[in-house]
Backbone as CSV, one residue per row, in Angstrom:
resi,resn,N_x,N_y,N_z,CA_x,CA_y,CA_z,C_x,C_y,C_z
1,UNK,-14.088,-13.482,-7.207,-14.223,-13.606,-8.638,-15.334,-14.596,-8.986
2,UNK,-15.428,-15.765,-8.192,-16.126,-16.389,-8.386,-17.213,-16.054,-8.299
3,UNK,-17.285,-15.417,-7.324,-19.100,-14.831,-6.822,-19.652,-13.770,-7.689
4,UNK,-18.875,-13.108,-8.101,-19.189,-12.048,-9.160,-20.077,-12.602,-10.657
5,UNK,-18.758,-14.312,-11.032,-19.196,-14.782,-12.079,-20.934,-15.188,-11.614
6,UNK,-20.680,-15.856,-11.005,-22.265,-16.337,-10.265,-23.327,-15.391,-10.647
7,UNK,-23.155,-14.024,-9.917,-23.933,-13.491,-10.176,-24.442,-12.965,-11.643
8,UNK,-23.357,-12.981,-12.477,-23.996,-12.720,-13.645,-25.057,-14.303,-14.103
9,UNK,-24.204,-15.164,-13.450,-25.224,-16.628,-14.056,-26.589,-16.504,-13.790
10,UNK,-26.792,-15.810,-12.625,-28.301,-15.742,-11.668,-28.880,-14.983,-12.688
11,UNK,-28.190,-13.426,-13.073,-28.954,-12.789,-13.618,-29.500,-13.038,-15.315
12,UNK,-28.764,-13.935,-15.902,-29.040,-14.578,-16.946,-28.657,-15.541,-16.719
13,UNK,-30.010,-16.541,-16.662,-29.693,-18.069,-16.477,-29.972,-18.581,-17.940
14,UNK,-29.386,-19.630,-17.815,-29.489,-20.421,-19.055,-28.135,-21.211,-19.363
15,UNK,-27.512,-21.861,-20.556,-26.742,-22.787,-20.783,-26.458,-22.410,-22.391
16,UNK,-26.494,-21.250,-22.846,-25.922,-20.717,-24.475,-24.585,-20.288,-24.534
17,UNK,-24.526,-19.605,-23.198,-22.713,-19.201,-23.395,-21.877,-19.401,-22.485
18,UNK,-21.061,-20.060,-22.613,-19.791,-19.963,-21.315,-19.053,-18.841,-21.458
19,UNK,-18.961,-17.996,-20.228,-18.179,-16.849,-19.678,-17.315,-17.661,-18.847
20,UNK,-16.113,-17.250,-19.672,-14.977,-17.805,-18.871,-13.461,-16.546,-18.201
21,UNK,-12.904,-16.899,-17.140,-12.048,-16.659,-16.591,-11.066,-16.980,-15.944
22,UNK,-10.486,-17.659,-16.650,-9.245,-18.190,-15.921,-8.547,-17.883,-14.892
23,UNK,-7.798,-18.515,-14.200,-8.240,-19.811,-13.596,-9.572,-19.686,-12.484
24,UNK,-9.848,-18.817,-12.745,-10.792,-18.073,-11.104,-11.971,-18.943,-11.333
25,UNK,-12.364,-18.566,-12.903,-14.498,-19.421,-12.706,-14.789,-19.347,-14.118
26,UNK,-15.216,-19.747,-14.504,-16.530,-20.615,-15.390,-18.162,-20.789,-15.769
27,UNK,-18.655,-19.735,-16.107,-20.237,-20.469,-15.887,-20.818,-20.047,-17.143
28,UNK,-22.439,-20.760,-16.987,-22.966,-20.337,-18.219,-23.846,-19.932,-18.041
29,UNK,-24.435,-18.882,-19.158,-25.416,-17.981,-18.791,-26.269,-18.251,-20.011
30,UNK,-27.394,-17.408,-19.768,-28.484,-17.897,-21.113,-27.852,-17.180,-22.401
31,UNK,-28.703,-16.644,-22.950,-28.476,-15.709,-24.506,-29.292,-14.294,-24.258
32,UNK,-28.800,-13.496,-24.746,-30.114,-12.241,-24.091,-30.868,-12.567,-25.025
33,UNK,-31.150,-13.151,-26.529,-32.164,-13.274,-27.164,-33.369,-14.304,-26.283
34,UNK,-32.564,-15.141,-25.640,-33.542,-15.613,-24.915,-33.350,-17.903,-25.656
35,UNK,-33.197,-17.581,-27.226,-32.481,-18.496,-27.880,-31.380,-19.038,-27.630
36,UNK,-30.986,-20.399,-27.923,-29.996,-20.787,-28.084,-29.580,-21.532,-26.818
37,UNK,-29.272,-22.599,-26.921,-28.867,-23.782,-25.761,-27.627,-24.770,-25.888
38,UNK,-27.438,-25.600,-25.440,-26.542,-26.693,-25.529,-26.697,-27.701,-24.743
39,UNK,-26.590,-29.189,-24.734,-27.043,-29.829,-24.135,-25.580,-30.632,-23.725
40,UNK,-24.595,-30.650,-24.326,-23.170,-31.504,-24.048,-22.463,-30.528,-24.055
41,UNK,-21.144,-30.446,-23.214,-19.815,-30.273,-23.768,-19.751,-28.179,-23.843
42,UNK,-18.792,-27.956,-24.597,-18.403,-26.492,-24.809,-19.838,-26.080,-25.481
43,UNK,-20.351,-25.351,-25.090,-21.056,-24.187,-25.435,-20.668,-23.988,-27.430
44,UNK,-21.677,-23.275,-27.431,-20.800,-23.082,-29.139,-20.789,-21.569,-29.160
45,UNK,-20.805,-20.761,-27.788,-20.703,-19.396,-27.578,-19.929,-19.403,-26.631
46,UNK,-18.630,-19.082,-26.856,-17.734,-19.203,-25.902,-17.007,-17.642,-25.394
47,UNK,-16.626,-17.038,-24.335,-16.280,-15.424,-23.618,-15.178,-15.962,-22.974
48,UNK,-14.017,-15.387,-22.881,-12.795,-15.411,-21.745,-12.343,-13.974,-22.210
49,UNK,-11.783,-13.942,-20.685,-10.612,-12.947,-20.495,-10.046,-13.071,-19.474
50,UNK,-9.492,-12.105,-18.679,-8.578,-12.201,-18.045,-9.351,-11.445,-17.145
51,UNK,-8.649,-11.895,-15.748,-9.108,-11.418,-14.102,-9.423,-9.568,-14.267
52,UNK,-8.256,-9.011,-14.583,-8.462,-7.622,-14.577,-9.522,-7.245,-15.679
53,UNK,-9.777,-8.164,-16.614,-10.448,-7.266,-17.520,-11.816,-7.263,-17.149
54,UNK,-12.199,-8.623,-16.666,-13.422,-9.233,-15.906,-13.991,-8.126,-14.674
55,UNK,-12.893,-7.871,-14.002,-13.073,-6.832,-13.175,-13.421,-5.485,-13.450
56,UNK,-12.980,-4.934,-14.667,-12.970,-3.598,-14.862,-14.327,-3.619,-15.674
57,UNK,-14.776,-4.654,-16.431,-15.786,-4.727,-16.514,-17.110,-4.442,-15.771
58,UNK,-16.912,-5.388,-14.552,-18.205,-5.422,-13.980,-17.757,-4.002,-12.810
59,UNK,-16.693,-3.277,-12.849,-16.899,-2.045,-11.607,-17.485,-0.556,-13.023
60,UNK,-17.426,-1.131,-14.182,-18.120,-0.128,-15.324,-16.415,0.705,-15.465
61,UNK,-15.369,0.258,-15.411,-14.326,1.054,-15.652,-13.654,1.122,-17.113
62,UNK,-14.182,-0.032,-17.791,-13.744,-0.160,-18.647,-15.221,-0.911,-19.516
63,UNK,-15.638,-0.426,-20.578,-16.946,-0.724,-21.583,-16.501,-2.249,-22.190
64,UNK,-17.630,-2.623,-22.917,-17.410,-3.825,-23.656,-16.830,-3.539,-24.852
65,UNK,-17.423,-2.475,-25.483,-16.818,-1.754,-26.765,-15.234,-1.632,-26.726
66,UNK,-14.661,-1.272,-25.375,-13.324,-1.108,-25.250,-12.718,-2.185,-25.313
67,UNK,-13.274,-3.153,-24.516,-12.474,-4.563,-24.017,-12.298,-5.204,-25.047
68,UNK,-13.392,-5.527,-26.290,-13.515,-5.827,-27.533,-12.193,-5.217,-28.895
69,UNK,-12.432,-4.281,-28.784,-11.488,-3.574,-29.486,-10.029,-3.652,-28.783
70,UNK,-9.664,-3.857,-27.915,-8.128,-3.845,-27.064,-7.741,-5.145,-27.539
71,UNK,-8.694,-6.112,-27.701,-8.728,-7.765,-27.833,-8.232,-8.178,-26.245
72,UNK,-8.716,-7.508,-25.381,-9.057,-8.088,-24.119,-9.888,-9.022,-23.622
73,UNK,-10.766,-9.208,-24.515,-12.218,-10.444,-24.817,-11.615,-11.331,-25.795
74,UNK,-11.995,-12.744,-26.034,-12.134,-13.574,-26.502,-13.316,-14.171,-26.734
75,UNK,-14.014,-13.739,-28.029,-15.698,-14.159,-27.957,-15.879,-14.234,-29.125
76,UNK,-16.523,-15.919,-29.299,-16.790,-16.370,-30.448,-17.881,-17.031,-30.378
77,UNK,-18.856,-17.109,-31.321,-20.261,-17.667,-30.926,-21.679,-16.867,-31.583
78,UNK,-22.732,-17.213,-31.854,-23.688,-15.891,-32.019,-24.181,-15.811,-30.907
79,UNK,-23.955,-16.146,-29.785,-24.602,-14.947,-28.663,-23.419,-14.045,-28.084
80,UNK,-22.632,-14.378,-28.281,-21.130,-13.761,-27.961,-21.184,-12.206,-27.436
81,UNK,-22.132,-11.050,-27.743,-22.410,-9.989,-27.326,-22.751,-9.553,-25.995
82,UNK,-22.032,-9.810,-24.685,-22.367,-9.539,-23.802,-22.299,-8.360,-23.066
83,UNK,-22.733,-7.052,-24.093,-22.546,-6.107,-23.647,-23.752,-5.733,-22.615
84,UNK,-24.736,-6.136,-23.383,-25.881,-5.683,-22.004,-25.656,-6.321,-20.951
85,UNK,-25.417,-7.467,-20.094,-25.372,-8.102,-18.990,-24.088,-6.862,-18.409
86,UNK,-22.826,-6.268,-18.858,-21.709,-5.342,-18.488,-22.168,-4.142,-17.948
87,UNK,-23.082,-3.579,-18.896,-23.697,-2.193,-18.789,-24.312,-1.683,-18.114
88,UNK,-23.815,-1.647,-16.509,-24.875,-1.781,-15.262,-25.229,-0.102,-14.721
């Protein structure tokens, strides 16, 4: 789980949003606008969910559009849209 999160960090680096997953991992990734930073503390773009949803995500089993609408996501923030980084 962890390594998975990672890899999305690699592929968008940066410090605009924390993608979170309890208890497994944590990281932050840029903004796809390319905008938007933080220098202390919580992010002011914050993502959680849960292990399975995280998963079904990144194997493409389940869309962002879906996860969103189920309220399987928790995403608040203006970069909060992480559907393109999902959409592999």
């Amino acid at each position: 789980m962890r390594a998975l999160a990672s890899s999305l960090a690699k592929a968008r680096p940066g410090r605009a949003v924390e993608l979170r997953v309890p208890p497994y991992a944590a990281v932050q990734l840029g903004a796809e606008s390319g905008g938007g930073t933080h220098r202390r503390g919580t992010p002011g773009t914050v993502v959680e969910m849960d292990a399975d949803t995280f998963l079904a995500l990144m194997d493409a089993s389940l869309t962002w559009d879906e996860a969103i609408a189920s309220h399987r996501v928790f995403a608040s923030g203006a970069h909060a849209d992480l559907a393109g980084l999902f959409a592999v």
